[in-house]
C-alpha positions, 0 to 999 in steps of 0.5 A: 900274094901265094902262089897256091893254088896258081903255080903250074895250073892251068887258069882260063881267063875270058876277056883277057885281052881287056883292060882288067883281063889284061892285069889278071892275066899277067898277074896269074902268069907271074905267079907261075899259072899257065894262062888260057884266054879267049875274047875277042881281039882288043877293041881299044887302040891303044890296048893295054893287052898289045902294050904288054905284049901279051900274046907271048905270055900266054896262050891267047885265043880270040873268039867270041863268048856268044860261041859256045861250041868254039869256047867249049872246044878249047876249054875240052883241048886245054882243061883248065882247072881254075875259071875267070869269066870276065868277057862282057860288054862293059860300058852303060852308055854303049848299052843305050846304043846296043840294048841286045848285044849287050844282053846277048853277051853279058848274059848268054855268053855267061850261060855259054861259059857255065854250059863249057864248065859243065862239059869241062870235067877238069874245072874245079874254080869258076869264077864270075866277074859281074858288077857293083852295078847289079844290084837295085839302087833305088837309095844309094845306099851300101849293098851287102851281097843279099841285096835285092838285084835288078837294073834301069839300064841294059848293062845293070839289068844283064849283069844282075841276069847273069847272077841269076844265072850264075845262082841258078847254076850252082844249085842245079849243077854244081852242088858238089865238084865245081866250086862257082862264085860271082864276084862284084866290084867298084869303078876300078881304075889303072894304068891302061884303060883306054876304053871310051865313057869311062872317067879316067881314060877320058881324063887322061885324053884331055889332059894329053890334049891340053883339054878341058875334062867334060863330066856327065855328072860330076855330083855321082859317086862311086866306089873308085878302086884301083884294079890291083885291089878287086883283083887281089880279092878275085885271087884269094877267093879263088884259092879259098874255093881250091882249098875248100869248093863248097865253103865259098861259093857264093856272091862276093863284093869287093869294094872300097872301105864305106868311108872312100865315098868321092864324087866324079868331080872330086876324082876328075880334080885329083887326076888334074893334080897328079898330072900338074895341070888341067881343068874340067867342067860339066858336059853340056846336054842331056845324059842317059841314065845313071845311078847318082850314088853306088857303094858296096859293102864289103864286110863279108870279104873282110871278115871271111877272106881277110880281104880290105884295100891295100890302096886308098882312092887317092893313091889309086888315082896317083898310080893311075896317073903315074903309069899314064904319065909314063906311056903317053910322055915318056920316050923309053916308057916300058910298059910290061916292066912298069905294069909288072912294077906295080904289081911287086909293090902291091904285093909288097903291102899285102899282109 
């Protein structure tokens, strides 16, 4: 990975003390970025953010997305150049539970972000992460980025506002200076997600606890990616908008190739083997609402980015594992070098 444009700028990441903040985070930090966040404190435990140590890494603010005067204080103090928002409530299920939350962060606390980027005169990269879920699903096909949006359940319904949002910002505000794209990508899996409702956080609890895995739906299919793939699509995108602001603010996916299609139960069965035992059964009851089939078509990015995968599903599900595997059985698991690890020899495949 270049460390153009990175090396000795300032990037602000919001959410970074979650799970994909967390792997963004160090990465821009290894590739010589001074990097900003603010989120709230984890809400995991454990939490990858604490397992790397990442507060004496960065400089780590807490605070919460829905305060716009605290986030647009900071960002006036630090003058980021380069932007990634991540922080969001992120789980379907808790949307169920937290319909307004869900809304008021999702949504408002993006609008926040864009108002701080507008008094914020030093950006010149925003970048918005939403989700493969954004999109209107009524057949399951594979949605390229014109798609129509929209969402049955609070989270998709907030994540596709957000990219109204985000569209209606850059044709206001930012036609000329500040270079604002949405990103949107898969079921992304790795090493130190803890978070609960999610396939292999929950995988890995069971299995640590001679378990059965329980699936809501083990017939639904997702776009399963490890984190370090999007996350390498978010980076080039973001030094193409460095090199040339306006060319490539747009709407992005980033997902598996069309022919990675697994079901729950096929990813929930490669975790019980990469972990050498363990079995899993339907969950019992009735479940809220999920789409049964998600795909993204990532054409756009192959061919304008040069962007594609750099794992398979399988090996995603093994590195996965492989990192768990570390934490939970190893005494001497170490996880900043192991995490760190990964990355090397992600970057060691890239062309």
């Amino acid at each position: 990975m270049s460390r153009r444009p990175f090396s000795g700028r300032t990037v602000l990441v919001t959410g970074h003390t979650g799970f994909k903040g967390s792997w963004l985070s160090l990465w821009l930090h290894d590739l010589g970025a001074h990097v900003v966040g603010y989120a709230l404190a984890p809400n995991t435990r454990p939490s990858l953010f604490k397992a790397l140590k990442l507060d004496s890494l960065i400089d780590s603010h807490l605070g919460d997305i829905r305060d716009q005067r605290r986030l647009s204080a900071l960002m006036r103090r630090t003058r980021p150049q380069i932007v990634f928002h991540l922080a969001a409530q992120p789980l379907v299920r808790r949307s169920y539970e937290e319909p307004s939350q869900t809304f008021s962060v999702n949504l408002q606390g993006t609008v926040n972000l864009l108002e701080a980027v507008r008094q914020t005169s030093s950006v010149r990269v925003c970048q918005v992460i939403t989700t493969d879920k954004c999109y209107e699903n009524p057949d399951g096909r594979s949605h390229r980025e014109e798609d129509r949006l929209g969402g049955r359940d609070p989270y998709s319904a907030s994540k596709a506002c957000a990219e109204l949002a985000v569209a209606s910002y850059r044709n206001s505000f930012f036609p000329q200076g500040v270079s604002l794209s949405s990103v949107r990508a898969g079921n992304v899996i790795g090493g130190g997600d803890w978070a609960q409702d999610r396939l292999l956080p929950d995988c890995m609890r069971a299995l640590c606890r001679h378990k059965p895995l329980l699936l809501r739906n083990p017939r639904s299919v997702r776009p399963w990616q490890h984190v370090l793939d999007p996350l390498a699509g978010y980076l080039r995108l973001a030094a193409k908008q460095w090199a040339r602001p306006q060319a490539f603010a747009e709407a992005w996916n980033f997902g598996p190739s069309s022919s990675a299609s697994f079901t729950t139960a096929q990813i929930a069965q490669a975790c019980v083997t990469a972990w050498g035992r363990g079995t899993w059964r339907q969950a019992p009851g009735k479940h809220p609402h999920e789409s049964a089939a998600l795909r993204l078509n990532s054409t756009k990015a192959r061919r304008r980015l040069s962007w594609r995968p750099a794992l398979n599903t399988l090996e995603a599900v093994l590195l996965s594992v492989q990192w768990y595997k570390g934490y939970y059985l190893d005494p001497g698991f170490d996880a900043l070098s192991c995490t760190r690890s990964q990355i090397q020899a992600y970057e060691a495949r890239l062309p």
